[in-house]
mmCIF file of the N, C-alpha and C atoms, coordinates in Angstrom:
data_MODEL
# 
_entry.id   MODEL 
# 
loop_
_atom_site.group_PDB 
_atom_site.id 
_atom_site.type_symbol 
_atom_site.label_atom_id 
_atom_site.label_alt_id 
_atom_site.label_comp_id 
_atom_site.label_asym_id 
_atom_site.label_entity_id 
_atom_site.label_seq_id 
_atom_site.pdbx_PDB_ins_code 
_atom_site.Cartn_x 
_atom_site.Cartn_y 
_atom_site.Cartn_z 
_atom_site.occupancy 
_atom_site.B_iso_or_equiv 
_atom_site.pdbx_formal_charge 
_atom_site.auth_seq_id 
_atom_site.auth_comp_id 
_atom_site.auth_asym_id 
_atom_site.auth_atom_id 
_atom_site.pdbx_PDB_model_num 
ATOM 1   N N  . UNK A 1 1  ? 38.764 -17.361 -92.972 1.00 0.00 ? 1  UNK A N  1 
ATOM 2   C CA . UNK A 1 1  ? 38.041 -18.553 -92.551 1.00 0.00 ? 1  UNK A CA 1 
ATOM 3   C C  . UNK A 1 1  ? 36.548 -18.223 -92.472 1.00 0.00 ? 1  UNK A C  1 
ATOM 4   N N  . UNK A 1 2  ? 35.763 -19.295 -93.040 1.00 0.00 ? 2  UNK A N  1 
ATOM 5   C CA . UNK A 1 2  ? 34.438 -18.658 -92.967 1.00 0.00 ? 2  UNK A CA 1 
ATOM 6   C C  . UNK A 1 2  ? 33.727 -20.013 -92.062 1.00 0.00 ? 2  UNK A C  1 
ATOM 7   N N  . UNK A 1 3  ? 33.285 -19.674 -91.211 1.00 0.00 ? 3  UNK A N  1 
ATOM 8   C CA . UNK A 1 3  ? 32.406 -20.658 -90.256 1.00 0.00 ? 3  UNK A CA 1 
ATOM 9   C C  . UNK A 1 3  ? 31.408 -20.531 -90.783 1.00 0.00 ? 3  UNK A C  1 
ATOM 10  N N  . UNK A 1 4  ? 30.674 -19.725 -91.047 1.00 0.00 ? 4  UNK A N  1 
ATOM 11  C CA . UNK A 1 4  ? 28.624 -19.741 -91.236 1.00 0.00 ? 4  UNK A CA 1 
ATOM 12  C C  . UNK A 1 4  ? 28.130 -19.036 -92.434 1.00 0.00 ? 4  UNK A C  1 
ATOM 13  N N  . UNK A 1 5  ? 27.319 -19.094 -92.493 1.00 0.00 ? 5  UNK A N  1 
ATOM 14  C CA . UNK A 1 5  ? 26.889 -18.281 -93.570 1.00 0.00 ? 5  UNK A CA 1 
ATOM 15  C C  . UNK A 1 5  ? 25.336 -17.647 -93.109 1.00 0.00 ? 5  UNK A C  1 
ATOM 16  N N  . UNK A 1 6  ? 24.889 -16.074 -93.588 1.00 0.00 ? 6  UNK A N  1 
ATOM 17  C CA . UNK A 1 6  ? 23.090 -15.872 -93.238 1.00 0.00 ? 6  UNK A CA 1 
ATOM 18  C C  . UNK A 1 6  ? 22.616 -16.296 -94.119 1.00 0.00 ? 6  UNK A C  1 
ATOM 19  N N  . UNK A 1 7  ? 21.138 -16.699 -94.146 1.00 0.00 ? 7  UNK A N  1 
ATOM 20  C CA . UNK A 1 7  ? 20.314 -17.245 -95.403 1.00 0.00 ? 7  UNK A CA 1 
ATOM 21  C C  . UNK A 1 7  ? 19.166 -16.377 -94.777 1.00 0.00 ? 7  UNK A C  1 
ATOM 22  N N  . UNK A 1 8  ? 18.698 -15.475 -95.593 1.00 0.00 ? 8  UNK A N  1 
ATOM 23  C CA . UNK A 1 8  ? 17.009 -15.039 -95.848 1.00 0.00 ? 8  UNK A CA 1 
ATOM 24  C C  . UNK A 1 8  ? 15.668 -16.032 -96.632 1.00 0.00 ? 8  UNK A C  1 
ATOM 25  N N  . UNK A 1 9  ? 15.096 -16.630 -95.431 1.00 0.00 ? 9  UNK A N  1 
ATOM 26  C CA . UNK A 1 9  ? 14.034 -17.496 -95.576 1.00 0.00 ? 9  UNK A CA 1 
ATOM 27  C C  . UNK A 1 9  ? 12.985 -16.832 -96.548 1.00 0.00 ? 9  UNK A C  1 
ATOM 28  N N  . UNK A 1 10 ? 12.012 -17.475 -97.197 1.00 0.00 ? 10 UNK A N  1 
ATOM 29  C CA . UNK A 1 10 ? 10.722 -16.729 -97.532 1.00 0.00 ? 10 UNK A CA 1 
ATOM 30  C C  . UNK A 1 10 ? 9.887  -16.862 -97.077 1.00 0.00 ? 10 UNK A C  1 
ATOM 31  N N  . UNK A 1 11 ? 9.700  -18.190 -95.989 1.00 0.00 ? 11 UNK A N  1 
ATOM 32  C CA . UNK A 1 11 ? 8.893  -17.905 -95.269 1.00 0.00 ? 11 UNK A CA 1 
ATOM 33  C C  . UNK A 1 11 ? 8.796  -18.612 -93.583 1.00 0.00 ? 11 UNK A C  1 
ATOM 34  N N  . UNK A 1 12 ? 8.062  -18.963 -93.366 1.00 0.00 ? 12 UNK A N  1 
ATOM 35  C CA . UNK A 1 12 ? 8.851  -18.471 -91.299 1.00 0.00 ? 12 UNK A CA 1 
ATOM 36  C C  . UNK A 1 12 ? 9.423  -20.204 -91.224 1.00 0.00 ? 12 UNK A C  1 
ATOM 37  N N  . UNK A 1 13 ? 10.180 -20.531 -90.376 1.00 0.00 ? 13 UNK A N  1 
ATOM 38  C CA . UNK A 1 13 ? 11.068 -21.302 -90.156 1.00 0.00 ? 13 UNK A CA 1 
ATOM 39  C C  . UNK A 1 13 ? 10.429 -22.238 -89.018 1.00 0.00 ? 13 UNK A C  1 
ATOM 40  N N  . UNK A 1 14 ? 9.723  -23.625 -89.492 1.00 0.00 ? 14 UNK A N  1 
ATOM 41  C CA . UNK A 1 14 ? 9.293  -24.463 -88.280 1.00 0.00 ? 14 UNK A CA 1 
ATOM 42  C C  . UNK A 1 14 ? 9.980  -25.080 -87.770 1.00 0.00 ? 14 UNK A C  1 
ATOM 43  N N  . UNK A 1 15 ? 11.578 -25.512 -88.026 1.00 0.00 ? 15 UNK A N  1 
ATOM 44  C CA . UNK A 1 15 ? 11.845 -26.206 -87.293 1.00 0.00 ? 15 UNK A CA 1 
ATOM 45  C C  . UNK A 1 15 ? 14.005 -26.043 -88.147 1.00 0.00 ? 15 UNK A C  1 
ATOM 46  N N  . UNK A 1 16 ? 14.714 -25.753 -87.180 1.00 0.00 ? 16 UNK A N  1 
ATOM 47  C CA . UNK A 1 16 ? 15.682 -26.188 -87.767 1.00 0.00 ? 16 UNK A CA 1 
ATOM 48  C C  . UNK A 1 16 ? 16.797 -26.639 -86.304 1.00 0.00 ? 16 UNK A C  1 
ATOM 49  N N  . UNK A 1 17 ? 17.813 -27.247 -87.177 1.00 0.00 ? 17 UNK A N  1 
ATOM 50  C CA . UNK A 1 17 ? 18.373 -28.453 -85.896 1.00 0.00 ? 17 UNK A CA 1 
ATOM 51  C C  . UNK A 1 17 ? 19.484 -28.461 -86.913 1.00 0.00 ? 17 UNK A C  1 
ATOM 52  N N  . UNK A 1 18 ? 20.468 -29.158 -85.918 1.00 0.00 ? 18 UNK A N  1 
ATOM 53  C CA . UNK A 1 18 ? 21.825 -29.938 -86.666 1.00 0.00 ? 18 UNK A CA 1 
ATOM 54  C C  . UNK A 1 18 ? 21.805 -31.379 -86.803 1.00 0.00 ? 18 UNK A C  1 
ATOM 55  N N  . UNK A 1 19 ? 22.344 -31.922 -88.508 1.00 0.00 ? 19 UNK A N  1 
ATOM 56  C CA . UNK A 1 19 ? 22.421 -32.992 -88.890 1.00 0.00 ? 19 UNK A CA 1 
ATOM 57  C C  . UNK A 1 19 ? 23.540 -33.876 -88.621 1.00 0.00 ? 19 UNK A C  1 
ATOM 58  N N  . UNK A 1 20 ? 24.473 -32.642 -88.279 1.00 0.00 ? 20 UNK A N  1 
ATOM 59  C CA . UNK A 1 20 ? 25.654 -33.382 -87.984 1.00 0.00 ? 20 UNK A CA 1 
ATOM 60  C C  . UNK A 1 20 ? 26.469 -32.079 -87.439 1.00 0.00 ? 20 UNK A C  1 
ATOM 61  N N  . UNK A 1 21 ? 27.974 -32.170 -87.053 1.00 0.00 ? 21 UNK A N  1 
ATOM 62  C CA . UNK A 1 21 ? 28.899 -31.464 -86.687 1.00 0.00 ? 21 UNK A CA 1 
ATOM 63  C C  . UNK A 1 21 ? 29.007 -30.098 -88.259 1.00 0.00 ? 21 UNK A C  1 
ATOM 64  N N  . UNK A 1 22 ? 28.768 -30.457 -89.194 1.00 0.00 ? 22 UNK A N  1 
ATOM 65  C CA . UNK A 1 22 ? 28.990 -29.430 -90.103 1.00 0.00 ? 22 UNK A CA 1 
ATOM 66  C C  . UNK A 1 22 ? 27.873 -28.904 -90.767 1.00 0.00 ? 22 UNK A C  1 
ATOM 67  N N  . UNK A 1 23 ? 26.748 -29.581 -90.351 1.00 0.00 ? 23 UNK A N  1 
ATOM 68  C CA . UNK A 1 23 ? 25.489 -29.257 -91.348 1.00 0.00 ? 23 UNK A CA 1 
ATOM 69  C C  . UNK A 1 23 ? 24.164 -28.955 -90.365 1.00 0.00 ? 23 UNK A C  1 
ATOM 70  N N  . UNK A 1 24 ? 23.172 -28.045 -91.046 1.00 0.00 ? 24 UNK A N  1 
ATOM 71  C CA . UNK A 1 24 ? 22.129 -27.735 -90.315 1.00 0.00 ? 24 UNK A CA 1 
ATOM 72  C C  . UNK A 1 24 ? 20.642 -27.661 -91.435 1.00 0.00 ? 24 UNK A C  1 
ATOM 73  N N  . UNK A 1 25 ? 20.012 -28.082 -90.917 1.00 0.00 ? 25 UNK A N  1 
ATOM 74  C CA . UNK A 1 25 ? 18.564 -28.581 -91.726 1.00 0.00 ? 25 UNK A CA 1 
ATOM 75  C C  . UNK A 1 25 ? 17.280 -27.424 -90.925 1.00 0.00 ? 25 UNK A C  1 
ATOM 76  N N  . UNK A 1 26 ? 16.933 -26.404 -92.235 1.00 0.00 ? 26 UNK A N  1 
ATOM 77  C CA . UNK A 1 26 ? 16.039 -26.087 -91.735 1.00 0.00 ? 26 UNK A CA 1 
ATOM 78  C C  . UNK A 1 26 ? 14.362 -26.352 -92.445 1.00 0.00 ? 26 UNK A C  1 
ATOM 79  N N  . UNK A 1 27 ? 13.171 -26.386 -91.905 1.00 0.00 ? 27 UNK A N  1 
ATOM 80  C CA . UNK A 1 27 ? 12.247 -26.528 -92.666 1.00 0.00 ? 27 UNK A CA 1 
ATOM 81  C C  . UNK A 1 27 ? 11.490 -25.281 -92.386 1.00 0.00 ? 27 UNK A C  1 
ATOM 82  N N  . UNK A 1 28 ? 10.968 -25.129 -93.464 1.00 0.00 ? 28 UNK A N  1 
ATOM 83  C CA . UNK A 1 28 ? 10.394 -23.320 -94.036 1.00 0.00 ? 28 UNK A CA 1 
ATOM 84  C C  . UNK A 1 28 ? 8.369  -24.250 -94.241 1.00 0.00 ? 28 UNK A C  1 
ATOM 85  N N  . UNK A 1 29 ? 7.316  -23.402 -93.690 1.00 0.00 ? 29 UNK A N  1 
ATOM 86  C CA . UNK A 1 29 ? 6.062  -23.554 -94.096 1.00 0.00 ? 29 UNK A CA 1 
ATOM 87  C C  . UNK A 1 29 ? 5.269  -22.190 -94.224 1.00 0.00 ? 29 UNK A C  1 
ATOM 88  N N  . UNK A 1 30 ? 4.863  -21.690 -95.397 1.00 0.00 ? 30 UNK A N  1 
ATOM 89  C CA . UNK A 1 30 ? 3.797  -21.227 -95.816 1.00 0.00 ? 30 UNK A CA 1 
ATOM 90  C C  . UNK A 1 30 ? 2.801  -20.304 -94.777 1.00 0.00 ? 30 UNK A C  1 
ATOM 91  N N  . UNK A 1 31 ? 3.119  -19.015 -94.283 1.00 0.00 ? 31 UNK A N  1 
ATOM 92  C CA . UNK A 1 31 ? 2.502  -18.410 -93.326 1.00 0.00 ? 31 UNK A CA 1 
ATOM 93  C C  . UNK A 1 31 ? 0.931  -18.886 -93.168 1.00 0.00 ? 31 UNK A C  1 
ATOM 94  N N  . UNK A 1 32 ? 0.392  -18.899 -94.263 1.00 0.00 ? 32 UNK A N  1 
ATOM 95  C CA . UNK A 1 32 ? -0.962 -18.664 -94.588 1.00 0.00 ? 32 UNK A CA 1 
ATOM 96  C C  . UNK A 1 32 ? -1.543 -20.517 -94.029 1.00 0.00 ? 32 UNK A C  1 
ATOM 97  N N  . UNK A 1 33 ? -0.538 -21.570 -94.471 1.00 0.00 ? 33 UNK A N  1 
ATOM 98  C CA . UNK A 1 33 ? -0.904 -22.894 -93.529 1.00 0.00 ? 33 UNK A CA 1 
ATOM 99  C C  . UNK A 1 33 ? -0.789 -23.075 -92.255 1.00 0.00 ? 33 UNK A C  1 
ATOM 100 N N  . UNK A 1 34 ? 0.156  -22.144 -91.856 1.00 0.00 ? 34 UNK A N  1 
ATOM 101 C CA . UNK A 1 34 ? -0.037 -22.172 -90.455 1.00 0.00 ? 34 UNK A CA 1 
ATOM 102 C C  . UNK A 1 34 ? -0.820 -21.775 -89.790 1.00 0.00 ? 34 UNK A C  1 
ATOM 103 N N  . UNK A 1 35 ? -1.483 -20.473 -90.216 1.00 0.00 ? 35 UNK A N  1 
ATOM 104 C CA . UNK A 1 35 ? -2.501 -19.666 -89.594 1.00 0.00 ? 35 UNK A CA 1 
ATOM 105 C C  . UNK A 1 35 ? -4.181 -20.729 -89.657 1.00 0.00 ? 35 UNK A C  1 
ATOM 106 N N  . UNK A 1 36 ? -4.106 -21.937 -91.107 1.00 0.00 ? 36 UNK A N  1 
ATOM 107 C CA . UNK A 1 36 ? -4.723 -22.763 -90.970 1.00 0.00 ? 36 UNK A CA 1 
ATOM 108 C C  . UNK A 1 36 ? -4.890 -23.439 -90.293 1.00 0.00 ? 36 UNK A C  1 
ATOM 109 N N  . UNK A 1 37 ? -3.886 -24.093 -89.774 1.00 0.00 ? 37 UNK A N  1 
ATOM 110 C CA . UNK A 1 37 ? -3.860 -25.138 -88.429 1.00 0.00 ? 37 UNK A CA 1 
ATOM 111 C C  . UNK A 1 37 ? -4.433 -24.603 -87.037 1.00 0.00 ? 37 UNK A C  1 
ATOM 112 N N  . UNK A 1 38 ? -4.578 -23.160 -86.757 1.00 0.00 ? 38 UNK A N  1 
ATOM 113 C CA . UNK A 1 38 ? -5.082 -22.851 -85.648 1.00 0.00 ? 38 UNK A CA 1 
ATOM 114 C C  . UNK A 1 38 ? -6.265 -23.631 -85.413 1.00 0.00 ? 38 UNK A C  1 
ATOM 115 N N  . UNK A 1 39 ? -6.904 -23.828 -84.089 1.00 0.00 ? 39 UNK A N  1 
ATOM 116 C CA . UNK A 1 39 ? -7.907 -24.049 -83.831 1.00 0.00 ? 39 UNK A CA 1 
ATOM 117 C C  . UNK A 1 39 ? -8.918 -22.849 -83.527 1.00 0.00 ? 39 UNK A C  1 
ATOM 118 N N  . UNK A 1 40 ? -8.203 -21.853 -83.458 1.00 0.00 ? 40 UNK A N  1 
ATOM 119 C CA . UNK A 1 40 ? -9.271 -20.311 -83.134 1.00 0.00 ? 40 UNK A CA 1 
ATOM 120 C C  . UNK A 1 40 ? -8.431 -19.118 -84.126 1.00 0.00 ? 40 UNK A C  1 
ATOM 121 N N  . UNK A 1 41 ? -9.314 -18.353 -84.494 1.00 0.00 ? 41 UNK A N  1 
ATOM 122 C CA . UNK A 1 41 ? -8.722 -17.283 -85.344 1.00 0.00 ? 41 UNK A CA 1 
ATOM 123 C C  . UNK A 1 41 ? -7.417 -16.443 -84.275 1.00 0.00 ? 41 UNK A C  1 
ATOM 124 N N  . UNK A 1 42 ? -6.271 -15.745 -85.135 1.00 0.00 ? 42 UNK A N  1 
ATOM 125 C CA . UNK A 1 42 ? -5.390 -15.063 -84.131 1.00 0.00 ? 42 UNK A CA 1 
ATOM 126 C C  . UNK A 1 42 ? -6.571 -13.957 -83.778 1.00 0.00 ? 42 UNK A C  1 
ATOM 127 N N  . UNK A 1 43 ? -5.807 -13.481 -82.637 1.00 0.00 ? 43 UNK A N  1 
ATOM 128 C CA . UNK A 1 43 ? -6.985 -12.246 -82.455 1.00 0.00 ? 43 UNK A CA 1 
ATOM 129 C C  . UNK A 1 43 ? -6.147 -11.220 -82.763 1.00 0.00 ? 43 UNK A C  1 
ATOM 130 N N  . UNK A 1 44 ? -6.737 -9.757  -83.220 1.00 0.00 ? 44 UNK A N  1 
ATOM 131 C CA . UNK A 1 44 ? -6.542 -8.639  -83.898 1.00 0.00 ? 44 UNK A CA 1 
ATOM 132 C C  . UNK A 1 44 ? -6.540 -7.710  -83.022 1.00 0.00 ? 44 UNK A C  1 
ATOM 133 N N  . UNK A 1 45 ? -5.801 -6.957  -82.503 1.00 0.00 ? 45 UNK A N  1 
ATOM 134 C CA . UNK A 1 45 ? -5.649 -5.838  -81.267 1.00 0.00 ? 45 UNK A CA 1 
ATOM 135 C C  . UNK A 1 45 ? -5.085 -4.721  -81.793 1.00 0.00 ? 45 UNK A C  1 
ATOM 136 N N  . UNK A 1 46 ? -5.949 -3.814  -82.142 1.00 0.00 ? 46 UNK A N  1 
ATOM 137 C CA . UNK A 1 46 ? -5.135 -2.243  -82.644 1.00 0.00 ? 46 UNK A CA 1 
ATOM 138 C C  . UNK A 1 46 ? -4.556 -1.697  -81.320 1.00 0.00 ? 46 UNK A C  1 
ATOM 139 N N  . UNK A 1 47 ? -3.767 -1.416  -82.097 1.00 0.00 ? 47 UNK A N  1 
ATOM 140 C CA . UNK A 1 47 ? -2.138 -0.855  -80.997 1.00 0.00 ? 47 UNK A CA 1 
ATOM 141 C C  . UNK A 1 47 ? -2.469 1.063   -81.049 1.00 0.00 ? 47 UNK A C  1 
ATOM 142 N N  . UNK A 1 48 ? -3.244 1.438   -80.012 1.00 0.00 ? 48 UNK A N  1 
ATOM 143 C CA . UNK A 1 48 ? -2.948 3.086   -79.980 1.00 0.00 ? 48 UNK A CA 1 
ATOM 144 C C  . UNK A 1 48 ? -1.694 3.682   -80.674 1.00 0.00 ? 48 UNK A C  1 
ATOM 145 N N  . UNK A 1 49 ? -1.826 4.383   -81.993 1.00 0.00 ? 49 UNK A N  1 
ATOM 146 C CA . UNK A 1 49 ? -1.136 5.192   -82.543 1.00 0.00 ? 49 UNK A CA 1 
ATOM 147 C C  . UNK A 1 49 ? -0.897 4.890   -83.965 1.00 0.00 ? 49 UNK A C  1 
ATOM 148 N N  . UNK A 1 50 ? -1.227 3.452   -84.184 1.00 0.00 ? 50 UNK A N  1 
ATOM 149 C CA . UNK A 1 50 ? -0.656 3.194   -85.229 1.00 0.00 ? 50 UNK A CA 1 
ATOM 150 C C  . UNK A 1 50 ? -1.489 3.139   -86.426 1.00 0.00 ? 50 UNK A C  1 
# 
């Protein structure tokens, strides 16, 4: 019996939910648009060691 299945995205996952009892809807956006939408740059913190 197989209930689920994994799926490897390509890129990060904004939003996923169920459509119904058997189905699930996910939506995938573009790292690089998201980092657009910021209103301030991420900030950059070097991590001792690395």
């Amino acid at each position: 019996m197989k209930n689920f299945e994994f799926c490897a995205f390509r890129e990060p996952v904004v939003f996923a939910g169920h459509l119904s009892k058997d189905s699930v809807s996910a939506i995938e956006k573009p790292w690089m648009q998201v980092v657009k939408g910021f209103d301030a740059k991420p900030v950059h913190r070097h991590i001792y060691g690395t």
